[in-house]
C-alpha positions as CSV (number, residue, x, y, z in Angstrom):
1,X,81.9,106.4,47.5
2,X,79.5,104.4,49.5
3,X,79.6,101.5,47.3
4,X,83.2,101.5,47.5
5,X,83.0,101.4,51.3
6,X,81.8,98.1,52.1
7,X,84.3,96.4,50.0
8,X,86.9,98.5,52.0
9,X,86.4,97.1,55.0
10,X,85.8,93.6,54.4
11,X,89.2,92.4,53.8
12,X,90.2,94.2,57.4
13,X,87.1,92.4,58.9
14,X,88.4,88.9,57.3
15,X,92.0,89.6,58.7
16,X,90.8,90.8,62.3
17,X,88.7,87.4,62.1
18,X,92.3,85.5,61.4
19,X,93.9,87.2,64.0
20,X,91.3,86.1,66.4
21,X,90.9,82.7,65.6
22,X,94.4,82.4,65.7
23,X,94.8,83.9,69.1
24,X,92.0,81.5,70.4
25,X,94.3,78.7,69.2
26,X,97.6,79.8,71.0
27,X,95.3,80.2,74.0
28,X,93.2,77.0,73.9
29,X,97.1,74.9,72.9
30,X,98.7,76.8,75.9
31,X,95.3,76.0,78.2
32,X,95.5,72.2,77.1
33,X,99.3,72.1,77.0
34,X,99.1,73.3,81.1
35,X,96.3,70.6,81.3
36,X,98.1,67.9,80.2
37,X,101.6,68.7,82.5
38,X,99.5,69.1,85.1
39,X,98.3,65.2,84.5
40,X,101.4,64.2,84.6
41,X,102.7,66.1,87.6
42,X,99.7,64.8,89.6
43,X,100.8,61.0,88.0
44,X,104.5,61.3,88.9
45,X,103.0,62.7,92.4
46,X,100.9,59.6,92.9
47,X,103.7,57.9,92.0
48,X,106.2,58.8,94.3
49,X,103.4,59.0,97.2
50,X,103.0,54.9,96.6
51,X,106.5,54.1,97.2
């Protein structure tokens, strides 16, 4: 029974680890993806302010 344990829970540790990295990647695309349009707000801004 112990020895069967370990090998239990590894494939639910390897799928958690998924799940989290592929969280951090929806996060860190939406973070950059606000980033970016906020560039180009401020751009268009500047933009219009120099007319």
């Amino acid at each position: 029974m112990l020895s069967a344990r370990p090998f239990m829970v590894q494939p639910q540790k390897q799928q958690l680890g998924d799940v989290v990295q592929t969280m951090s990647m929806g996060i860190w695309k939406m973070l950059w993806g606000g980033f970016m349009w906020k560039q180009h707000l401020l751009e268009r801004v500047n933009m219009w302010s120099r007319i």
